[in-house]
C-alpha positions as CSV (number, residue, x, y, z in Angstrom):
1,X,27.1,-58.0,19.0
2,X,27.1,-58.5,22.3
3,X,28.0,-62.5,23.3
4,X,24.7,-64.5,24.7
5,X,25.7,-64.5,27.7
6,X,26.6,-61.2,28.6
7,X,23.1,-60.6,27.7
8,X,22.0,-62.8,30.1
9,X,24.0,-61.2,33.0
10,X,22.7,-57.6,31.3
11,X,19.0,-59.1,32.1
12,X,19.3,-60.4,35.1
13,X,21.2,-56.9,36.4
14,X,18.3,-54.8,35.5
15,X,15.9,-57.6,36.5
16,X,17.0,-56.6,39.8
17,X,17.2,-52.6,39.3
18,X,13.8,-53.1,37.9
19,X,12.9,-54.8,41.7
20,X,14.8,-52.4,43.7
21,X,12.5,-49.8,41.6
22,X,9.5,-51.4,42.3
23,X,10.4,-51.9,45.5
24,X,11.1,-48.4,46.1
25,X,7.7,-47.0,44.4
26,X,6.0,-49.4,46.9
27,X,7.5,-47.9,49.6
28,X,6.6,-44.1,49.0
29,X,2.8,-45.5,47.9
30,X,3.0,-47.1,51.4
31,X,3.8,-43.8,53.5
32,X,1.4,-41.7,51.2
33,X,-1.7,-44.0,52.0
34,X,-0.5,-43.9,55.7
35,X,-0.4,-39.8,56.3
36,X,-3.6,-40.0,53.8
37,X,-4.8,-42.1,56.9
38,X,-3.4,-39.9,59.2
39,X,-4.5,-36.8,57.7
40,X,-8.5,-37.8,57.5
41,X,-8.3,-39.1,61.0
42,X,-7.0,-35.5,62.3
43,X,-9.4,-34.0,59.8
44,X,-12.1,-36.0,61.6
45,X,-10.8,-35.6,65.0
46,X,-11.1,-31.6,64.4
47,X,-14.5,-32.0,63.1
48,X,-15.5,-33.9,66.4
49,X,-14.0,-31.4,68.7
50,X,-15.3,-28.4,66.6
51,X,-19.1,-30.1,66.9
52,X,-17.9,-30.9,70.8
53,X,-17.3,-27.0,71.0
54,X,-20.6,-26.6,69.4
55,X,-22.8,-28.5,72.4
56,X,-20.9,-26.9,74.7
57,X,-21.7,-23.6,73.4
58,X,-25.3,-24.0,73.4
59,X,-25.3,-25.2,77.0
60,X,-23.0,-22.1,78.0
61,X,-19.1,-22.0,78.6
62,X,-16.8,-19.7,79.8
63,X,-14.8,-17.4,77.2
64,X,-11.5,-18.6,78.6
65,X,-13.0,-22.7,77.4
66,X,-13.7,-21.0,73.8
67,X,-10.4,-19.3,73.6
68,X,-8.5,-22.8,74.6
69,X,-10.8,-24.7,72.3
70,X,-9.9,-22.3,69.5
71,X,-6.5,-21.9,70.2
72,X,-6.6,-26.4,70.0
73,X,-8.4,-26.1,67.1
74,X,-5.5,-23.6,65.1
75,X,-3.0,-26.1,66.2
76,X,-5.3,-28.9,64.6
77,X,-5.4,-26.6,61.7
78,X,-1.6,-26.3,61.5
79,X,-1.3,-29.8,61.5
80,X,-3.9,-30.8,59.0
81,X,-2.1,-28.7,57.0
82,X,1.0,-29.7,57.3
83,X,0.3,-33.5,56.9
84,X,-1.9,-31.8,53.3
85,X,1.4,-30.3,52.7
86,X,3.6,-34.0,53.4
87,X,1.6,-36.2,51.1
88,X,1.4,-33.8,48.2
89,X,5.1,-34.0,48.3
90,X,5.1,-37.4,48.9
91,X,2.9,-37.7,46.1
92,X,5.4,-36.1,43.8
93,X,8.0,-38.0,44.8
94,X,5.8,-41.3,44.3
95,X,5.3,-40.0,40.4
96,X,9.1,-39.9,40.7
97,X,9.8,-43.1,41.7
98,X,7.0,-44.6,39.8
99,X,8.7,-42.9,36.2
100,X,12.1,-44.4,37.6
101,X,10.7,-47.9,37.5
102,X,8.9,-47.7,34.3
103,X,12.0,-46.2,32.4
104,X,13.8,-49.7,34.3
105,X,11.1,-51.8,33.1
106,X,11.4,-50.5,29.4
107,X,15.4,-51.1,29.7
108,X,14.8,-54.5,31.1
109,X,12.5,-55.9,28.5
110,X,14.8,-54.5,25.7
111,X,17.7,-56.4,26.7
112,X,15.5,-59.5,26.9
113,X,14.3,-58.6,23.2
114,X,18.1,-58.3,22.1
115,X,18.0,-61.5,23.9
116,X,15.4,-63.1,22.1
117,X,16.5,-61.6,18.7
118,X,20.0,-63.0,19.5
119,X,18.8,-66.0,20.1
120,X,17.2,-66.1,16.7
121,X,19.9,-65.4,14.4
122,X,21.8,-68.0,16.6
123,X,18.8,-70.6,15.4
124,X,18.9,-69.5,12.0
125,X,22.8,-70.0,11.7
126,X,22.3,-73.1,13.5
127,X,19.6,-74.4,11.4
128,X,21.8,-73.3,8.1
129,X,24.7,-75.0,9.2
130,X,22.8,-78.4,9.8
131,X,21.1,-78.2,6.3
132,X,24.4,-77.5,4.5
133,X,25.8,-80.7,6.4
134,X,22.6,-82.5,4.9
135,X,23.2,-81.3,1.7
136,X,27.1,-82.0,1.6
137,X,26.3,-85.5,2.9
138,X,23.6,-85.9,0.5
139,X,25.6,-84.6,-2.1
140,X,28.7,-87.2,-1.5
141,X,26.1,-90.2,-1.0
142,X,24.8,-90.0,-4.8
143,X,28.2,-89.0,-5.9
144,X,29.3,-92.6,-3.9
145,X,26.0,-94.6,-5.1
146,X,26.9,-93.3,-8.7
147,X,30.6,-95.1,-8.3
């Protein structure tokens, strides 16, 4: 078995892959909530200029205004779904990165249960080896006091 102390290194390298995974998930859930953001505030911006559109209609504009307004409006739609199209990639790439750091985490706490075991049947040995020097120096007191 593997020597305490390389154990100890062992940890303390997947300790910090386990960070650097965390780190990373963090990350990609940071840029999905920010084109999330993005996404509802073009999604409302449409919305406005579609109901903008709308009041001018009923007080009368010129066919040229409604093809321009439509025309902004398809590139709205183009870019609401594009930014639809970014964070459900984003979002796979987040499940991704958040397997990656469990699968670290589950490495990580199995070397520090080696660790722990090791550390145990170091105890035990320990605690063997200090009874057997009780009983030898029990054992040669009586045979002395006997004398």
């Amino acid at each position: 078995m593997a020597d305490l102390t390389q154990l100890q290194m062992l940890l303390e390298l997947e300790q910090r892959r386990e960070d650097k995974a965390v780190q990373d998930f963090a990350q990609v859930q940071q840029q999905v909530q920010e084109q999330q953001m993005r996404l509802d505030g073009m999604s409302k911006y449409r919305l406005d200029y579609l109901n903008q559109l709308q009041q001018r209609g009923q007080s009368g504009i010129a066919s040229i205004q409604v093809g321009q307004y439509h025309a902004f409006v398809g590139k709205l739609d183009e870019g609401v779904e594009q930014l639809h199209h970014d964070i459900i990639k984003l979002q796979q790439v987040l499940q991704q990165r958040k397997e990656r750091w469990l699968a670290q985490r589950r490495k990580r706490e199995s070397v520090g249960f080696l660790i722990k075991e090791k550390q145990k049947r170091e105890e035990k040995v320990q605690a063997r080896k200090e009874q057997k020097n009780m009983d030898d120096f029990s054992s040669q007191r009586f045979i002395r006091d006997r004398k």
